[in-house]
N, C-alpha and C positions, 0 to 999 in steps of 0.2 A: 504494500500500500504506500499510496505517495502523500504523504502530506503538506497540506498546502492552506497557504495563511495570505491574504490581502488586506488592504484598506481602503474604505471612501469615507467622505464627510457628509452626515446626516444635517441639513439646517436646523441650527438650535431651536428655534421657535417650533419645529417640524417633530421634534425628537419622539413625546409623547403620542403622538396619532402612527409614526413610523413603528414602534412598540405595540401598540393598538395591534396594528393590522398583524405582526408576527405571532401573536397570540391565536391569530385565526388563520394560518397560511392555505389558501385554497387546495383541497384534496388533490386537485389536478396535478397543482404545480407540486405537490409533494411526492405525488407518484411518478413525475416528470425527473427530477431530480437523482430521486431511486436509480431511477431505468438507468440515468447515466452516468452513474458511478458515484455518485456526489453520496457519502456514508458520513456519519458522526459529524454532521452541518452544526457550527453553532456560529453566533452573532454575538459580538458585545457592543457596548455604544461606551462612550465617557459621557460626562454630563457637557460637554462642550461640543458635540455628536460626532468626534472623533468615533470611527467604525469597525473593528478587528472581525474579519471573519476566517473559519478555519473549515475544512472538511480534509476527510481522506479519500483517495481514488486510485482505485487500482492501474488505471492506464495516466496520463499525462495532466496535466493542468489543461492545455490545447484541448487535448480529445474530450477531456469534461465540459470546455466551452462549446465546442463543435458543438458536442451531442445533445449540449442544450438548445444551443441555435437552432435547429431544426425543429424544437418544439414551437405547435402555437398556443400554448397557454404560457410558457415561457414570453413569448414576444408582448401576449397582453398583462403578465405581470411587470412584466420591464415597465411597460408605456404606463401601469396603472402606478408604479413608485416613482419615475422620474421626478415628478415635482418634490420629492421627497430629500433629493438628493444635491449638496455645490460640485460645480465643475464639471458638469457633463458635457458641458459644450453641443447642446444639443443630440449628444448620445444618449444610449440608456447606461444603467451600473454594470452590467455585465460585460459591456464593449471597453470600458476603463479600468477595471481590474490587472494589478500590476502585481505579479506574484513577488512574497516576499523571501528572500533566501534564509534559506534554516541554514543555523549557527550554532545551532546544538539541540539536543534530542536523549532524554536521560533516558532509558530504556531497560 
């Protein structure tokens, strides 16, 4: 398994309703996720909506993005959080994710 860790920044004023909606994440897009390897998914925020997110996946960072791409309940969750999100530059959060390099791993 590959582990893998990003970050994006949640709008402070945004932070509370972005929480909201993970408390209810649509069945679809959770069995979307499953299908493509995305395992032990979790989200942290800071109170400044600084965003840590972590999964493991058997095959690459790439082929876990690919394999979402191709979903369409993925493309409408992207468009239903974007206002959710600073710096997208008119992307969604998935097109901005910038893996971060592990530097250690107690195991």
């Amino acid at each position: 398994m590959q582990r893998i860790a990003f970050l994006l920044k949640v709008k402070e004023d945004k932070i509370e309703e972005y929480k909201k909606h993970h408390q209810a994440v649509w069945p679809e897009m959770l069995e979307a996720l499953r299908r493509n390897g995305w395992h032990n998914y979790s989200l942290f925020v800071r109170e400044d909506g600084l965003l840590f997110g972590y999964f493991e996946t058997p095959g690459s960072f790439q082929a876990a993005l690919d394999g979402m791409a191709k979903e369409e309940i993925n493309s409408q969750w992207q468009a239903f959080m974007a206002p959710y999100f600073e710096g997208l530059g008119g992307k969604h959060a998935d097109e901005m994710l910038v893996e971060l390099e592990e530097v250690f791993h107690l195991d």
